[in-house]
C-alpha positions in Angstrom: 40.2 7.5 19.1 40.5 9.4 22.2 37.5 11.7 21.0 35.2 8.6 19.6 35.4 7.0 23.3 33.9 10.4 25.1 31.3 11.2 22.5 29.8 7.0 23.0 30.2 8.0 27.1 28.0 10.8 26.1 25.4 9.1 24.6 25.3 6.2 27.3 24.9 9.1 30.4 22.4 10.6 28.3 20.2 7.3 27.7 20.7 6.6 31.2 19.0 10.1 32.0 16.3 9.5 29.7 15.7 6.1 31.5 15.9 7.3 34.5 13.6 10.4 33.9 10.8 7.9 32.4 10.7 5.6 35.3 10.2 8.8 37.7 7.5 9.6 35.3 6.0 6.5 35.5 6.4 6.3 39.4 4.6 9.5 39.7 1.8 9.0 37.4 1.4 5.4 39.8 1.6 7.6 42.7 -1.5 10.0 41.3 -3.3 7.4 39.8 -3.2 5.7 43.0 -4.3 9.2 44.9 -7.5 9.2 42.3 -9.1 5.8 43.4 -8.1 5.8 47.3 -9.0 9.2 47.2 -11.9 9.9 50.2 -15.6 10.9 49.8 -16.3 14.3 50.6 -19.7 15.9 51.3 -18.9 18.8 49.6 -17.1 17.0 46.6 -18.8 19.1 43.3 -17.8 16.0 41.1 -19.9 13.5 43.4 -23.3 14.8 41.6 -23.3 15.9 38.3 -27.2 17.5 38.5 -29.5 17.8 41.5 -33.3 17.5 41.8 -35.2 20.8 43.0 -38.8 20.5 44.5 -40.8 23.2 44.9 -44.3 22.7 46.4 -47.0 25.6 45.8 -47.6 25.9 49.5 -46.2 24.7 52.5 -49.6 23.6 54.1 -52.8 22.0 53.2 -55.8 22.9 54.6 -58.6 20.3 53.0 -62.0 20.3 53.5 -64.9 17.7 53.6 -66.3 16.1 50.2 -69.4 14.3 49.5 -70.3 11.0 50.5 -69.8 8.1 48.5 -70.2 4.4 48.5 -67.1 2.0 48.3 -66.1 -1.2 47.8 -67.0 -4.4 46.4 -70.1 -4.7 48.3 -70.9 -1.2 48.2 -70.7 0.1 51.6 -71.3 3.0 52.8 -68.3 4.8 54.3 -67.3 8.7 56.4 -66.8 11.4 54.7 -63.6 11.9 52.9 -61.5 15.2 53.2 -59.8 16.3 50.1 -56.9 18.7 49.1 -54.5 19.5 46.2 -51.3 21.1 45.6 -49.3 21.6 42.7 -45.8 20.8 42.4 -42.8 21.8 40.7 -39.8 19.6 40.1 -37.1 20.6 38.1 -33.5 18.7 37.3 -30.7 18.3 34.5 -29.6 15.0 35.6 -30.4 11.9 32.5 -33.0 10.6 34.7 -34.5 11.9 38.1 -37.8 12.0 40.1 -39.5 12.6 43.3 -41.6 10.3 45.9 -44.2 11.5 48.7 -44.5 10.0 51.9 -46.2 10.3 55.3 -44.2 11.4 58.2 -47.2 11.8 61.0 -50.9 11.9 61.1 -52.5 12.7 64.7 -56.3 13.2 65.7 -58.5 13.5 68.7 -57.4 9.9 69.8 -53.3 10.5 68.9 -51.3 8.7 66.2 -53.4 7.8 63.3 -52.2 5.1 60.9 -50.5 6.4 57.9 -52.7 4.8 54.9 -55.7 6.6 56.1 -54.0 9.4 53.6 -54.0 8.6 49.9 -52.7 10.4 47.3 -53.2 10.9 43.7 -50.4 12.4 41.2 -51.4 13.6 37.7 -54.7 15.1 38.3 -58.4 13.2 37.1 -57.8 9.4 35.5 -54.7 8.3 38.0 -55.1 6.1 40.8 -55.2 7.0 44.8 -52.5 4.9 46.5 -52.2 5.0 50.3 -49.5 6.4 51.9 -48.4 3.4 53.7 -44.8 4.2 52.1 -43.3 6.0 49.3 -45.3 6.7 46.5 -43.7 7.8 42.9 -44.7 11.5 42.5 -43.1 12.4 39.2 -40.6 11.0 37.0 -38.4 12.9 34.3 -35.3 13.2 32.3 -33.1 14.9 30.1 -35.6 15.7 27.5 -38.2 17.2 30.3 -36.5 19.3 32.8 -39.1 20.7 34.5 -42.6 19.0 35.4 -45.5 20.4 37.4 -47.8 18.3 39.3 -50.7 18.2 40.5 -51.4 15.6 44.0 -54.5 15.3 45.0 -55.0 14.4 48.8 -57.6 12.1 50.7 -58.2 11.3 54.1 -60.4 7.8 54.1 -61.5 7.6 57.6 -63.1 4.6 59.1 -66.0 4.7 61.5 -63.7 4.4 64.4 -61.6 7.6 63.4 -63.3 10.2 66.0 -64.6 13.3 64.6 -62.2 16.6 65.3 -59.1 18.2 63.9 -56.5 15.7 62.5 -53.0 17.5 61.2 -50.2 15.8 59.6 -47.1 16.2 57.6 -45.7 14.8 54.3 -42.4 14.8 52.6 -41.4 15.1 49.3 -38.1 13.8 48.3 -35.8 13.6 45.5 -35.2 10.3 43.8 -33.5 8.5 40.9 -35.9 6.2 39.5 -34.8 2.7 39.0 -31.8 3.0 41.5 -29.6 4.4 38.4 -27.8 6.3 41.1 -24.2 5.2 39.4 -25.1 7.6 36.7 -25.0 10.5 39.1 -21.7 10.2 40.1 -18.4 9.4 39.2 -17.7 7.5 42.2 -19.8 3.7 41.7 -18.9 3.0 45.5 -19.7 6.8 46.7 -21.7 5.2 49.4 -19.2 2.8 51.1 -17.1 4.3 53.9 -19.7 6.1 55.5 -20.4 4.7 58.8 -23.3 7.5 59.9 -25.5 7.1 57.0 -27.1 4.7 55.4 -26.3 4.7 51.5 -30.7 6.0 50.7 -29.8 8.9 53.5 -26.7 10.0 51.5 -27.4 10.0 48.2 -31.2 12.1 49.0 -28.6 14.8 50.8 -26.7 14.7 47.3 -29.8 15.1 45.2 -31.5 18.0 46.1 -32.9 18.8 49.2 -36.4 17.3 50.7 -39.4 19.4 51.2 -41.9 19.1 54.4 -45.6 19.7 53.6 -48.2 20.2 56.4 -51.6 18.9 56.3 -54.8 20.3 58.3 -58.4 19.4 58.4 -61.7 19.0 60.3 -63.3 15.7 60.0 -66.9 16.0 60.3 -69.7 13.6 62.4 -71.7 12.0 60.1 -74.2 9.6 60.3 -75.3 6.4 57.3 -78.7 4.9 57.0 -78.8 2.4 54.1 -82.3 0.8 54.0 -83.6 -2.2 52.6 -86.3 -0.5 51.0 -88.4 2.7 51.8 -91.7 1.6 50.0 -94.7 0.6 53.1 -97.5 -1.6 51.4 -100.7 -3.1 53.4 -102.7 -5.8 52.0 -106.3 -4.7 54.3 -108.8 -5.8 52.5 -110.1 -8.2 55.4 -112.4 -5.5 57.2 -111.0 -3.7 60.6 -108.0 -4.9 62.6 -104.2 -4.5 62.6 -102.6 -5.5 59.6 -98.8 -6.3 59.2 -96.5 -4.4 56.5 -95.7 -7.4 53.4 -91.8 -6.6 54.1 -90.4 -5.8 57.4 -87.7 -3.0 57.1 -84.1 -3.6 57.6 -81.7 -0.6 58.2 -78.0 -0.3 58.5 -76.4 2.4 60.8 -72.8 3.3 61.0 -71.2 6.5 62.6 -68.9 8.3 64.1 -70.7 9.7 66.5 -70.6 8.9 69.7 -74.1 9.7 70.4 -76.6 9.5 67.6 -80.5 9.3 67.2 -82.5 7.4 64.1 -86.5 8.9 63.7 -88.7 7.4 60.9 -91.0 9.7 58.9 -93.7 8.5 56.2 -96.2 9.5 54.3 -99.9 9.2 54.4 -101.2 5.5 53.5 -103.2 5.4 49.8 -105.6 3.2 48.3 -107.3 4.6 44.9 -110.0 5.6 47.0 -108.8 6.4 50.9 -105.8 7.7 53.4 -104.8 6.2 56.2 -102.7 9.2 58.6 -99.9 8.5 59.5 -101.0 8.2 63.2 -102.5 5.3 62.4 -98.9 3.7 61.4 -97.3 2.0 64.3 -93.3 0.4 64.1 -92.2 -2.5 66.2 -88.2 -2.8 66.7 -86.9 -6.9 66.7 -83.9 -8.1 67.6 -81.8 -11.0 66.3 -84.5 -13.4 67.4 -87.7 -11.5 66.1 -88.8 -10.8 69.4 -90.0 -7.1 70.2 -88.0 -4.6 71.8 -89.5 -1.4 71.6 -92.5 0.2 69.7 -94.4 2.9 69.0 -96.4 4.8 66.8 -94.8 7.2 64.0 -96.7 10.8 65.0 -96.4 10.5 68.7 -93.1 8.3 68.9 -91.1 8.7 65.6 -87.5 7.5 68.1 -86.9 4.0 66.2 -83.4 3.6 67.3 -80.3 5.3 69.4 -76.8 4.4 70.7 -74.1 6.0 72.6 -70.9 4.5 70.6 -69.5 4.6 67.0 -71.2 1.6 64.8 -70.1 0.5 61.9 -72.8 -1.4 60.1 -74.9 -1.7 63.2 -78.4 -3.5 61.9 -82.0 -3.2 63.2 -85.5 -4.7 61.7 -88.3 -2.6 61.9 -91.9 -4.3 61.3 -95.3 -1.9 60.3 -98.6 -2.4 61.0 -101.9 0.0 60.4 -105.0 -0.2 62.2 -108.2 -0.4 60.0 -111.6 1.3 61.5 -114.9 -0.1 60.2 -115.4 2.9 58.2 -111.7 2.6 56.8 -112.5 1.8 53.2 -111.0 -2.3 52.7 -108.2 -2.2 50.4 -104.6 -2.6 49.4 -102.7 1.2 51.2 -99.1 1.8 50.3 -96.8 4.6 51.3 -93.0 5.7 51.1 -90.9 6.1 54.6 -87.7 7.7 55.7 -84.9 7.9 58.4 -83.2 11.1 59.7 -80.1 10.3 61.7 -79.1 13.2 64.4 -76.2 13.8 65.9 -74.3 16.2 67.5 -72.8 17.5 64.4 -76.6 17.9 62.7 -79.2 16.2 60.8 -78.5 13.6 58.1 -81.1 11.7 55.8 -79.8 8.2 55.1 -77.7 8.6 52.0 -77.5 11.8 51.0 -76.3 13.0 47.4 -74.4 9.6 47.3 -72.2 8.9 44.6 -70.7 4.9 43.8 -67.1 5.3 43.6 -65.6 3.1 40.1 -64.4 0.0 40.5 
């Protein structure tokens, strides 16, 4: 009996130190678990970021040079020159879905700060679209089944005719990104960003990403000069015997520049008739103003100065009116001709239009 009543005291002090083991176990595991989720962000935590993006531009500065002329826009205007440049870009990254933005950080010219959409940029080479630079603009996207990418970005400056002529330099950063704010599927924290009172949660996750890469940006904008013209065909109905006979169309020309001092001369061609020539001499130019009166005149060989200015104009107009004088041995008839305008400015010599291309709408 004696030997019964010690072994059941046995077996009570032993489920008692099972219980009691168990309930430290659990009181621990509560104690870690609890360690886990109040557990602080770190900067240099490796489990924050599972992947990180890695940028790597060809260069580190762009110089871009002048392109051609062109016309743009709904009505068809003509605009400065543009300056173009291109880069090629490398952006590599394991994470399941990633990318990279450009923006504009500064763009300063002969007058200062110059606004930031005056820079476009096109990723992806011939077919994309240019998007100004007024923000962030989507550079590349990628994920786990394209690790790497390369891309080209194409660079414009779209000056207006108040933009000054001169150097302009500027800088553009590339940055890491997770499209479509997945950025819970970077990390196994989905409040990483909360306690952080010296960065904003966009600042901290970039940092986490990968590293963002600064691009410089040079260039020379050139003085230019655009003559559109209403029409460059001079016909003379003179088949009434001598006297001074008016041009059927008066000419209307539009000048813009950049320029702050520029110069517009006319040139033509001899008058015809199927069986005489009028010199050009013989072809005088009236300028109107807005109210058809006369403001200055001349004749094209001694005076071909039709019109000047001391200022940038943008779409600056001016009506110039023909007439021919007719000598009684001047054969009576019907003379035509073709005429031009070379605008002159500091920079050089430019015919109206030159080598214009119409950009797509």
């Amino acid at each position: 009996m004696g030997t019964m009543t010690k072994r059941q005291g046995s077996i009570t002090r032993l489920f008692l130190l099972v219980a009691i083991l168990s309930l430290a176990a659990f009181a621990r595991l509560g104690i870690a678990e609890d360690k886990t989720v109040e557990k602080p962000l770190s900067r240099g935590d490796p489990t924050i970021v599972q992947g990180r993006i890695l940028i790597s531009p060809a260069s580190t500065n762009i110089v871009m040079k002048p392109g051609a002329p062109r016309l743009r826009g709904k009505d068809k205007r003509s605009f400065p020159i543009e300056v173009q440049g291109d880069i090629r870009i490398r952006v590599e990254s394991v994470l399941p879905t990633w990318g990279a933005t450009v923006e504009a950080l500064e763009l300063r010219g002969p007058d200062g700060a110059v606004p930031l959409d005056r820079l476009l940029v096109r990723a992806g080479g011939e077919g994309g679209e240019f998007l100004p630079l007024s923000g962030r603009v989507r550079l590349v996207t990628g994920d786990y089944r394209s690790q790497v990418e390369e891309v080209p970005l194409d660079i414009l400056f779209c000056p207006t005719w108040r933009d000054r002529p001169g150097r302009y330099e500027g800088r553009l950063l590339l940055r890491p990104d997770v499209p479509q704010a997945v950025w819970r599927n970077a990390t196994t924290y989905p409040n990483a960003s909360e306690g952080l009172a010296d960065e904003g949660p966009g600042e901290f996750k970039e940092q986490m990403l990968g590293e963002a890469r600064e691009i410089g940006v040079e260039f020379e904008s050139p003085q230019i000069i655009s003559i559109i013209l209403s029409s460059d065909q001079l016909r003379f109905d003179a088949t009434a015997g001598a006297g001074i006979f008016v041009a059927d169309e008066d000419i209307v020309m539009e000048i813009s520049t950049n320029a702050s001092i520029w110069r517009v001369e006319c040139q033509a061609s001899p008058l015809v008739s199927n069986e005489h020539e009028i010199p050009v001499s013989r072809i005088l130019w009236e300028r109107l103003n807005d109210f058809g009166n006369v403001v200055d005149s001349g004749n094209l060989a001694d005076q071909p100065l039709v019109f000047e200015g001391h200022e940038p104009a943008a779409g600056a107009v001016a009506t110039l009116r023909f007439k021919i004088r007719i000598f009684m041995y001047d054969v009576a008839a019907v003379y035509s001709g073709t005429l031009s305008m070379l605008g002159t400015t500091a920079g050089g010599k430019h015919k109206e239009e030159p080598n214009i291309r119409e950009e797509p709408q």
